[in-house]
C-alpha positions as CSV (number, residue, x, y, z in Angstrom):
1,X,10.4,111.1,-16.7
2,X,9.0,114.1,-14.9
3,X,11.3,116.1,-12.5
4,X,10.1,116.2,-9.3
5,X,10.3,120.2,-8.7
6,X,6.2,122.0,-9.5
7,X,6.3,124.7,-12.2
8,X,6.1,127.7,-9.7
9,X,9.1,125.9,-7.7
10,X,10.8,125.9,-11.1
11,X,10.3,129.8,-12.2
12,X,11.2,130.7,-8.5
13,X,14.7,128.9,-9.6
14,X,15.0,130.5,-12.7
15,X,14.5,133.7,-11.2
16,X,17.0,133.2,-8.7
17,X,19.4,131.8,-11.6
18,X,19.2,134.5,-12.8
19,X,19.6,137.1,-10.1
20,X,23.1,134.9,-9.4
21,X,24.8,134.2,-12.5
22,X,24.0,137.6,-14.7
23,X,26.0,140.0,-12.2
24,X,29.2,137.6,-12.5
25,X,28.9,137.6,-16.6
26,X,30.6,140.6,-18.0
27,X,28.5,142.5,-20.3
28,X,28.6,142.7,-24.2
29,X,27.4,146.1,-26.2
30,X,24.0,146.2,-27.8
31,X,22.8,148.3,-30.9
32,X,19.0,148.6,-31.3
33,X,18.0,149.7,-34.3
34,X,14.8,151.2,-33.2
35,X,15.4,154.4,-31.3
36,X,12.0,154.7,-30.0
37,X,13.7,154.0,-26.6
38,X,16.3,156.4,-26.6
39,X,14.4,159.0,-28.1
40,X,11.3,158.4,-25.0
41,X,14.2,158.3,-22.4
42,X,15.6,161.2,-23.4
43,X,12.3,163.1,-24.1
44,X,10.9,162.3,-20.7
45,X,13.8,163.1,-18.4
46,X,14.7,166.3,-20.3
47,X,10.7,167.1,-19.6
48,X,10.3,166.2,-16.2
49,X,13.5,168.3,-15.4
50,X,11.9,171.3,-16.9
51,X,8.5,170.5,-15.8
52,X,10.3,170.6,-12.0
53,X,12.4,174.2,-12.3
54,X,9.0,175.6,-13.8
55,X,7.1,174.6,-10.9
56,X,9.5,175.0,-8.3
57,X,9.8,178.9,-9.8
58,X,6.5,179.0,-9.6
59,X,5.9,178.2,-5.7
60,X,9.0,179.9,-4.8
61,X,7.7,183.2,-6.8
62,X,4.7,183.4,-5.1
63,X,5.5,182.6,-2.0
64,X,8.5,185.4,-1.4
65,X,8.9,186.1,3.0
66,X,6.1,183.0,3.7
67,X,8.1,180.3,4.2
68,X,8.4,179.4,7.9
69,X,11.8,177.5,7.7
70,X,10.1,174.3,9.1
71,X,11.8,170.9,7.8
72,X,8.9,168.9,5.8
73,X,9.4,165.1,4.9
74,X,8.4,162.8,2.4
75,X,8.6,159.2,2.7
76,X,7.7,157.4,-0.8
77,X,7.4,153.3,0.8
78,X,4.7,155.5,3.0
79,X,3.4,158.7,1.5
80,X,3.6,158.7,-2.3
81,X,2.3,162.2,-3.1
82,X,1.9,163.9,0.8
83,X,4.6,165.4,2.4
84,X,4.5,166.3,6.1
85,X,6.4,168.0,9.0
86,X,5.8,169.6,12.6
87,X,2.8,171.6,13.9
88,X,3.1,175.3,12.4
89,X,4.7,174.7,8.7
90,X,2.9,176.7,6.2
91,X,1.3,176.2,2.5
92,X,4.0,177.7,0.9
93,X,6.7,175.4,2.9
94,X,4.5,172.3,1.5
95,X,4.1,173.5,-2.4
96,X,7.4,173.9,-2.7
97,X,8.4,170.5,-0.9
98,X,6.2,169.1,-2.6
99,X,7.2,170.3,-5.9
100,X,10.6,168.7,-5.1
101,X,8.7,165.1,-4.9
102,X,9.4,164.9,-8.8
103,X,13.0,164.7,-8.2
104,X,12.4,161.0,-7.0
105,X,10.3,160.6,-10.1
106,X,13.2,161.6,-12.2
107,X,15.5,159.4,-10.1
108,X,12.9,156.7,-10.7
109,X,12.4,157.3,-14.7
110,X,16.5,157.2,-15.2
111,X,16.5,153.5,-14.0
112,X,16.7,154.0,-9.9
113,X,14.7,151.4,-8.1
114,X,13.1,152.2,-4.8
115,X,14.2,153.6,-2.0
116,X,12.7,153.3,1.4
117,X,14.4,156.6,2.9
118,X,12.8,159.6,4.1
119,X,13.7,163.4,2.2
120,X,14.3,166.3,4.2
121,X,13.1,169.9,2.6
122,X,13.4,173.4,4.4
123,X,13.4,176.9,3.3
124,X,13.5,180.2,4.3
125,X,13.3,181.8,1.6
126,X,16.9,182.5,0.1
127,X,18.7,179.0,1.2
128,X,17.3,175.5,1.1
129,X,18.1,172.4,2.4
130,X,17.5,169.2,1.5
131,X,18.8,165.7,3.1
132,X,18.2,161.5,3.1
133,X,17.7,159.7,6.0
134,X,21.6,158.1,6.0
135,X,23.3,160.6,3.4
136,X,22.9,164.0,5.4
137,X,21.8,167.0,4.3
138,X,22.9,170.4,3.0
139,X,21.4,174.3,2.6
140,X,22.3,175.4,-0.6
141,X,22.1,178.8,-2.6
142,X,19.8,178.1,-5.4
143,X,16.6,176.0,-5.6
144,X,18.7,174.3,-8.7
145,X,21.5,172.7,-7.0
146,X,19.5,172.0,-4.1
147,X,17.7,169.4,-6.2
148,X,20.6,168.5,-8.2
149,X,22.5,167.1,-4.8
150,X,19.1,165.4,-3.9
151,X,19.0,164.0,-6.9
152,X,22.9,162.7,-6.6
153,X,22.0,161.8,-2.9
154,X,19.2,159.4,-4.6
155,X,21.5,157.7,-6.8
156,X,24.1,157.3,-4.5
157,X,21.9,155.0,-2.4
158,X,20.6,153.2,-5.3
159,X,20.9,149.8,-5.5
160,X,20.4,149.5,-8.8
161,X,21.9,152.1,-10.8
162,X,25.2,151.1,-12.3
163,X,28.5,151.8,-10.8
164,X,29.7,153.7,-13.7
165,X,26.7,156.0,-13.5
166,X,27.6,156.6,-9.6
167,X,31.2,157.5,-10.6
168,X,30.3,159.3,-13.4
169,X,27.9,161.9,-11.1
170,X,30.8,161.8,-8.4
171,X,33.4,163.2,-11.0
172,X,30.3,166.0,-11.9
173,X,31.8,168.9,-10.3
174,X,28.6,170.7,-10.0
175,X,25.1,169.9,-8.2
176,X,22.7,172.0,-11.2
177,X,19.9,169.5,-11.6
178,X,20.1,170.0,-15.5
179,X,23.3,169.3,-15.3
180,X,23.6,166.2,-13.1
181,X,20.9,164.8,-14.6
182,X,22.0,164.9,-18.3
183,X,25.7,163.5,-17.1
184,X,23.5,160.7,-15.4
185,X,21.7,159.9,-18.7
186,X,24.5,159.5,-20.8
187,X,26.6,157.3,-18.5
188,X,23.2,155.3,-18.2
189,X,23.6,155.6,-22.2
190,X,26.9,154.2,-22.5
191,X,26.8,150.5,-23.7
192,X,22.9,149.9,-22.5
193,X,20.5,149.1,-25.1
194,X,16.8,151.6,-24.7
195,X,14.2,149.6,-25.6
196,X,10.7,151.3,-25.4
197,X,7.4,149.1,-24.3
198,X,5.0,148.9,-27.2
199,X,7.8,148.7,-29.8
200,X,9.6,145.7,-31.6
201,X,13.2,145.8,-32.8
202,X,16.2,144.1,-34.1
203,X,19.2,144.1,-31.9
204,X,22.7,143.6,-32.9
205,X,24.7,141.7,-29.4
206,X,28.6,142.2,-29.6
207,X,30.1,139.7,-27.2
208,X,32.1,136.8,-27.1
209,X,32.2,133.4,-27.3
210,X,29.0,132.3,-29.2
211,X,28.4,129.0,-30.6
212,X,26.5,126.7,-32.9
213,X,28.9,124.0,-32.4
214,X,25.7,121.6,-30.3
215,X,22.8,124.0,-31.8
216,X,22.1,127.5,-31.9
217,X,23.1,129.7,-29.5
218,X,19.6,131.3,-27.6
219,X,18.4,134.4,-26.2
220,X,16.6,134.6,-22.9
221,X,14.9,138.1,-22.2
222,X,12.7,139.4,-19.1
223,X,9.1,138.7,-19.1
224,X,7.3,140.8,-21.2
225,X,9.9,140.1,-23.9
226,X,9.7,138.1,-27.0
227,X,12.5,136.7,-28.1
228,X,13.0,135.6,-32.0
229,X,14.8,135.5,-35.5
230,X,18.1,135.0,-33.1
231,X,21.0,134.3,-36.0
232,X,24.8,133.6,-35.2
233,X,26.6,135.9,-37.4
234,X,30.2,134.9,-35.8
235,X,31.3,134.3,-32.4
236,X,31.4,137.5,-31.6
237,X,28.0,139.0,-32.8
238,X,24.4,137.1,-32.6
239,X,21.4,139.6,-34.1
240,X,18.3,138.8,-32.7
241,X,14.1,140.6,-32.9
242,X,12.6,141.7,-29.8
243,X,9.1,142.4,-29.3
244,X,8.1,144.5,-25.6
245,X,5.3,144.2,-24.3
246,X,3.2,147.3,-23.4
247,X,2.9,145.9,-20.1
248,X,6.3,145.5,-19.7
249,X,8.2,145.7,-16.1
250,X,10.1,148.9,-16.9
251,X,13.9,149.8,-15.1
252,X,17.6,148.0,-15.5
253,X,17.5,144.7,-17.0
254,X,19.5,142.0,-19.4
255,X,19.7,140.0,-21.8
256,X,21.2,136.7,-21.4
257,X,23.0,134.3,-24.4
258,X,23.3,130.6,-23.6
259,X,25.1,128.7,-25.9
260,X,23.1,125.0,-26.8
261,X,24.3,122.0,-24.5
262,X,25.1,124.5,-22.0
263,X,22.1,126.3,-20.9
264,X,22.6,126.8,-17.3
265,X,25.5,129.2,-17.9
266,X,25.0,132.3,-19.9
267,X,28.2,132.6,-22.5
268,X,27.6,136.6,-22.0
269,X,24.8,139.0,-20.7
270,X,23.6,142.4,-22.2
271,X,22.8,145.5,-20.2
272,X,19.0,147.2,-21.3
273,X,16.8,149.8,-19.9
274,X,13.2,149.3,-20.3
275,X,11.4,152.6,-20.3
276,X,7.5,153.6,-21.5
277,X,6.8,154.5,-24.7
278,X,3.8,155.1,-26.7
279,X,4.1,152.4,-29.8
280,X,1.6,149.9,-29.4
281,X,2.7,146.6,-30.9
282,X,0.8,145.0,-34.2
283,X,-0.7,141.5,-32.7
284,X,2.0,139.5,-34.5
285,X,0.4,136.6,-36.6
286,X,0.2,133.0,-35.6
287,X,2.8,131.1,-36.6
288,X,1.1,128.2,-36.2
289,X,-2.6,127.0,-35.9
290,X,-4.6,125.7,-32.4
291,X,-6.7,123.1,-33.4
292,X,-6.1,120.1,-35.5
293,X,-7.7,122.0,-38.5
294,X,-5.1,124.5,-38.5
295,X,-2.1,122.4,-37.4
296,X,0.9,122.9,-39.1
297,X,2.2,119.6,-41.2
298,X,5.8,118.4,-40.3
299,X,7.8,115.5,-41.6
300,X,9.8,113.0,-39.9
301,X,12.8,114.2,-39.8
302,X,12.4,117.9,-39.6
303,X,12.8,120.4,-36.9
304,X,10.6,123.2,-37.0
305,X,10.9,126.7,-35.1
306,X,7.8,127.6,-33.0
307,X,7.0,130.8,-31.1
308,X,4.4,130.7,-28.1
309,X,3.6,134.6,-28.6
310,X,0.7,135.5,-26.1
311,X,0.2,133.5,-22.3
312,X,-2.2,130.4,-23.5
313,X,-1.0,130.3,-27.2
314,X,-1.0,126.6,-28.6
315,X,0.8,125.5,-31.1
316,X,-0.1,122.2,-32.7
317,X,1.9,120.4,-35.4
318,X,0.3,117.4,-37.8
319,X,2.3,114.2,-38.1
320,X,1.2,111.3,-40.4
321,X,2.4,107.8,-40.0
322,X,2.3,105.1,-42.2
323,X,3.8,102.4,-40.4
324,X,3.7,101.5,-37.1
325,X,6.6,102.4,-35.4
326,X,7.8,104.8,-32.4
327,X,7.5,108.6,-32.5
328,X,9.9,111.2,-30.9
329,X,9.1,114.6,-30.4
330,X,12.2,117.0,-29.2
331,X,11.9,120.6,-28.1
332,X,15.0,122.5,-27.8
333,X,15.4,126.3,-26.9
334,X,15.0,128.9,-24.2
335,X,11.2,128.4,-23.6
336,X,9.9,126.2,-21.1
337,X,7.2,124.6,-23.1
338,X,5.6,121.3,-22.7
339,X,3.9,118.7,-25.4
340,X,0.7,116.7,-25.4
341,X,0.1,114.5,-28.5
342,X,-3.4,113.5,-29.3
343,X,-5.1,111.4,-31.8
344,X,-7.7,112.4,-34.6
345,X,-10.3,112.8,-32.4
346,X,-8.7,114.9,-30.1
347,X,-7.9,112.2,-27.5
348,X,-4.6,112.9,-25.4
349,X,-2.8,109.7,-25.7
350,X,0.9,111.0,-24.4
351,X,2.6,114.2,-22.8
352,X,5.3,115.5,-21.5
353,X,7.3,118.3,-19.6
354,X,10.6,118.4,-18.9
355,X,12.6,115.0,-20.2
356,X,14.8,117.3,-22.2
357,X,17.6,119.6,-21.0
358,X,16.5,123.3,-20.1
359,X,12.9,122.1,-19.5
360,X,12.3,120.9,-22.6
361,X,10.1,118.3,-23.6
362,X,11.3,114.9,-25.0
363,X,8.2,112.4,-25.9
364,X,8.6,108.8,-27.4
365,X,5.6,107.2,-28.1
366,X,4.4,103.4,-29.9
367,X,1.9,103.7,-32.8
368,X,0.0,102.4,-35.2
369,X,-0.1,104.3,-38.6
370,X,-2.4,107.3,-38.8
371,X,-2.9,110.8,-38.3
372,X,-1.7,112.2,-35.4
373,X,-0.9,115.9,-33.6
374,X,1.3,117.4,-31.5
375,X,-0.1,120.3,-29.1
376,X,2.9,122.8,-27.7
377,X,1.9,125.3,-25.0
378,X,3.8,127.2,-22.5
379,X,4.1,125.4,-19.2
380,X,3.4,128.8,-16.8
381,X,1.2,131.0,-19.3
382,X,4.4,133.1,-20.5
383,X,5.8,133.5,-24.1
384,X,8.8,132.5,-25.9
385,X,10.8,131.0,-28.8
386,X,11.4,126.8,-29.3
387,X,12.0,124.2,-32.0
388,X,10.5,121.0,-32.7
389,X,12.4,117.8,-34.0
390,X,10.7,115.1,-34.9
391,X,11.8,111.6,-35.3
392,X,10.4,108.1,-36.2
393,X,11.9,104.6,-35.9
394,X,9.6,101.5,-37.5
């Protein structure tokens, strides 16, 4: 029987599910073998840094006795790239200022989400200042630790950004942006898997309490994320392939493991970054054919593991009967897929959407003997891993 809740009322649950349960699990550690993600983090921040001191010496060097000491502000919910301040500031005052807008980009590419608060810049010259609307301000002696406290400033009104990332910056005796940046990165580094957008990868989850004891144990990723291959190696380690999407949603995200019969509660969760990077993915190979002329045979009996791998992706499976009798088709897994069987000529004689646990499908059906095929499709135009048990009783 179908539940009563709509498919958009249903993701709007997951999502909040989600948002709930994954900051009460503590988190396992995650090795990814591919280090495109690491390797584009670290490229990128250690660029933009220098890419900011160049420029800022830049302004600053042409600009020597021109600045008119004038506080200029920058609001990014508002402004993006302008930057403003009272009647009488000067082109040199905005270049500089201006210049200093990439420190929220930096904040941004280390994982930060946004923040609605208004900077402060002002220079005359030999000191500057720079502030947040609800963190203060300071001058400072050198352009350099000027932007490294704006920088801690930012992170310190992250909502985001992990506590042991916050701690780490407030045990940084210094405010050198080089240098409170890179101790920023490698907290952010500690125990968080990189993963780059455009790239697949096997990862290697170290947790605890995993499961095959009702099934395989399943991993459910952010959208964007493909999920397959997931193994159970021991209770303590499931290794799993991960295919991002180019278009992924990039910042602080996890990784969720649900063990089977209990997929409400994740058994442990797995902190990852997602940053862009410059692979582009191989279109992976169908696993199993559209139409009935393609459709992938399956005995009675069997279970078969499916993977919906692009928004609209059918799968459709090919059962032969030769008895009348009642078939059962059972979809089991972390994707919310549904079924529609249909007959030789195409005709849609049963479906189904959610009869299972976990959104699952679970379709019984009388028949006579023949030919018959099972269609599997995502229910909301996303992507994901299931299996497919099928059962007969004459």
């Amino acid at each position: 029987m179908m539940h009563p809740m709509t498919h958009g009322a249903r993701s709007l649950l997951v999502a909040g599910l989600l948002a709930a349960i994954s900051g009460g699990v503590n988190a396992g550690s995650i090795t990814v073998d591919n280090g495109a993600g690491s390797t584009s983090y670290l490229a990128s921040l250690t660029s933009m840094v220098n890419s900011l001191r160049s420029l800022s010496q830049v302004y600053l060097d042409r600009a020597v006795g021109q600045y008119s000491g004038i506080e200029l502000v920058y609001d990014p919910g508002t402004d993006r790239s302008m930057i403003y301040g009272t009647q009488g500031f000067r082109q040199t005052d905005a270049d500089w200022a201006r210049a200093n807008l990439r420190i929220y980009d930096i904040y941004r590419q280390l994982g930060g989400n946004e923040i609605q608060l208004k900077q402060q810049y002002r220079s005359n010259g030999a000191q500057f200042y720079v502030g947040l609307d609800g963190s203060g301000g300071k001058w400072f002696g050198t352009l350099a630790d000027a932007q490294g406290y704006m920088f801690k400033l930012l992170v310190g009104q992250s909502a985001e950004i992990p506590a042991a990332v916050k701690t780490a910056l407030l045990a940084t005796n210094t405010d050198d942006l080089s240098a409170v940046v890179a101790r920023a990165r490698d907290a952010m580094l500690e125990g968080r898997g990189i993963l780059a957008a455009g790239t697949m990868t096997t990862v290697t989850l170290n947790g605890t309490g995993f499961s095959s004891v009702r099934g395989s144990p399943s991993v459910m990723a952010p959208t964007g994320i493909v999920v397959s291959n997931v193994a159970l190696a021991s209770v303590t380690q499931i290794t799993a392939t991960l295919e991002i999407s180019e278009s992924v949603a990039t910042g602080l995200a996890k990784l969720l493991v649900f063990n089977a019969g209990n997929t409400f509660v994740p058994v442990d969760s797995f902190d990852i970054l997602l940053v862009s990077g410059n692979g582009t993915l191989a279109p992976s190979a169908d696993d199993h054919g559209g139409t009935a002329a393609t459709a992938t045979e399956v005995l009675i009996g069997s279970t078969t593991s499916g993977m919906i791998g692009a928004p609209g992706d059918n799968d459709v499976f090919k059962v032969t009967l030769a008895t009348p009798g009642v078939l059962t088709l059972v979809s089991s897994g972390p994707t919310d897929v549904d079924v529609t069987l249909e007959d030789g000529a195409g005709t849609v004689i049963a479906s189904d959407a959610d009869s299972a646990t976990w959104y699952n499908f679970s379709l019984g059906q009388a028949l006579v003997a023949g030919t018959y095929f099972a269609r599997v499709k995502h229910c909301c135009q996303g992507t994901g891993a299931y299996n497919i048990t099928v059962t007969f009783s004459p």
